[in-house]
C-alpha positions in Angstrom: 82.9 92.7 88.3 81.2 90.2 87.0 77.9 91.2 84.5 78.0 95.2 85.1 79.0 97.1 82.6 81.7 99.9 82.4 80.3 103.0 84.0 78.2 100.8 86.8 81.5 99.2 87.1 83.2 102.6 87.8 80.7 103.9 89.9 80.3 101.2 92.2 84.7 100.9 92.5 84.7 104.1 93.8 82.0 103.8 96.2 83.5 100.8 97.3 86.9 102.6 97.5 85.6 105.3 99.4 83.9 102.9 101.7 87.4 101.0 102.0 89.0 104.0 102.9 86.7 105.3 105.8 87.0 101.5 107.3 90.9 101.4 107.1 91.5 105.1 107.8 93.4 106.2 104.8 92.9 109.3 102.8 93.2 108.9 99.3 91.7 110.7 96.2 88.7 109.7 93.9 90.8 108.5 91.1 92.9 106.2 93.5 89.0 104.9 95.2 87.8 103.9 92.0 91.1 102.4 91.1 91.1 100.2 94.6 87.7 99.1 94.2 87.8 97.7 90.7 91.0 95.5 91.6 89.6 94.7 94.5 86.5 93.4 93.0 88.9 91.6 90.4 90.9 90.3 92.9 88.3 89.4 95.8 86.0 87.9 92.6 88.8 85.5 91.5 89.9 84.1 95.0 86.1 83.3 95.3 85.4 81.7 91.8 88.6 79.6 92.5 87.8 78.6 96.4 83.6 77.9 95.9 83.4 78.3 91.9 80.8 81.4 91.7 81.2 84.6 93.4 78.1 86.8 95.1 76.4 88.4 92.1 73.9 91.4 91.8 75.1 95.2 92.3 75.1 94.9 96.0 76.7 91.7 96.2 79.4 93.1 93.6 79.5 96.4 96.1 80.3 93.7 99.4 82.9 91.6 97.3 84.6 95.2 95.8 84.7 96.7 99.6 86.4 93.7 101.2 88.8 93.3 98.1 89.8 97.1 98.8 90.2 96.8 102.3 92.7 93.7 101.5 94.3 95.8 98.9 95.2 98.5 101.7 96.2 95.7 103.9 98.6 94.3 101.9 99.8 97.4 100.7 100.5 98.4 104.5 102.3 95.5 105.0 104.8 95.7 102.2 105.5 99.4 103.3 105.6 98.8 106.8 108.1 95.8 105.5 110.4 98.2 104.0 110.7 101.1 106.3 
């Protein structure tokens, strides 16, 4: 997340996680939100800077970009296991 530091950066990967998991129906545990969020903010955050060359800054704009990244996280991960059972 680009400009936050450490703990805003925690706190705002797990509400993004949390919010990821309400929208995709999954139940997982705080640890596993904040975890989802922060990738997803990495992840989401580097597609951008490579497709337009910026991403959305500010903490809300960091919050949007985190919540969609989590939401792709649990997408893909659905996939792969849906892939292998």
């Amino acid at each position: 997340m680009e400009g936050l530091g450490w703990i805003l950066t925690i706190v705002i990967g797990g509400i993004a996680g949390w919010i990821a998991e309400k929208i995709m129906n999954v139940h997982h545990g705080l640890l596993m939100n904040i975890v989802l969020g922060v990738a997803g903010a990495i992840i989401l955050n580097a597609i951008l800077v490579a497709i337009m060359g910026s991403t959305i800054g500010g903490i809300i704009g960091q919050l949007i970009v985190a919540i969609i990244g989590a939401c792709l996280l649990i997408w893909v991960f659905r996939l792969i296991r849906g892939a292998s059972t």
